[in-house]
Structure formats: structure tokens, C-alpha cells
N, C-alpha and C positions, 0 to 999 in steps of 0.2 A: 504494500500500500504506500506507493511511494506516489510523490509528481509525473512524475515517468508514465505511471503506467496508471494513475485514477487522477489525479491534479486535474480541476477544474472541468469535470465530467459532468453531466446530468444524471443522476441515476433516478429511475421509479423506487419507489417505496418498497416496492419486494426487493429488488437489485439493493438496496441498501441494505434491511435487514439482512440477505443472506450475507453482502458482505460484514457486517458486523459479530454475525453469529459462527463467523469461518470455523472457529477455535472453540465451538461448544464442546464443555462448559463454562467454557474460561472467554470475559467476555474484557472487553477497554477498560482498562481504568476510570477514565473520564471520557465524557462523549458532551461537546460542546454544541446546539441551535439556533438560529439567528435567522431574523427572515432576511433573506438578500434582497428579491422584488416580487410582485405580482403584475405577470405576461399574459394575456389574453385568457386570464381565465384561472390560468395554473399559479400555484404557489412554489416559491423557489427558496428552499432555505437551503444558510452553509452549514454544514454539518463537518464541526472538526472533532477529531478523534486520536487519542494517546494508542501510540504502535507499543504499546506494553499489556498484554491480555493478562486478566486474575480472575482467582474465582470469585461471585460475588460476596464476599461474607468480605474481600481489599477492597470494595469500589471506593471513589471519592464520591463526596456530593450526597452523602447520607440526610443529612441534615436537610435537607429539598425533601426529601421524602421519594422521593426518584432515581438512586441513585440508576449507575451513573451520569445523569441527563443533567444539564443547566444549560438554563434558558441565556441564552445572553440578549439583553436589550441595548 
């Protein structure tokens, strides 16, 4: 999951999840959201994400009650 080879891609929502879930059970650390724009319809968030996978019992962002998701505004 580098620039190379996913850097500034559009993915669908399944295309994401599976990329996120490659490493089940062991998922990011932290998984960053932000809306980037709304295009003709579609919603477009950046979705950044720590290349370090754990199991959930390490996530960051407990505290959200979500881990590992934060919203960034």
C-alpha cells in the first residue's frame, strides 16, 4: 500500500474495505476520514491509513468509541 501502487486512486467502498481487511484479523492501527468533495452526486473522502496492522484489542482512537476511525474535520 504504497503511492506507487494505490496513491491517489478512487476506490468503491467494497474495494476499500477489502483493502483494509487484507491482514484479517489484524487490522491499521489508525484509519484516518475527511470529506475531500462532493462530484455529481458521489461523495469522495480521503481515507488515510497506518501501514502497521494489530489486533484490535492495539487500535488507536478508543476513546471515539470507533476505534480505529477518526473523523478529521
Amino acid at each position: 500500500m504504497s503511492d506507487k501502487n494505490i496513491g491517489n486512486r478512487l476506490l468503491t467502498l467494497d474495494e476499500t474495505v477489502r483493502l483494509v481487511a487484507c491482514k484479517s484479523p489484524l487490522v491499521p492501527i489508525w484509519i484516518n476520514i475527511s470529506l475531500n468533495e462532493i462530484n455529481c452526486g458521489n461523495i469522495i473522502f480521503k481515507f488515510e491509513t497506518s501501514l502497521r496492522f494489530r489486533k484490535p484489542s492495539l487500535l488507536r482512537n478508543v476513546e471515539t468509541g470507533h476505534p480505529p476511525f477518526k473523523a478529521i474535520l
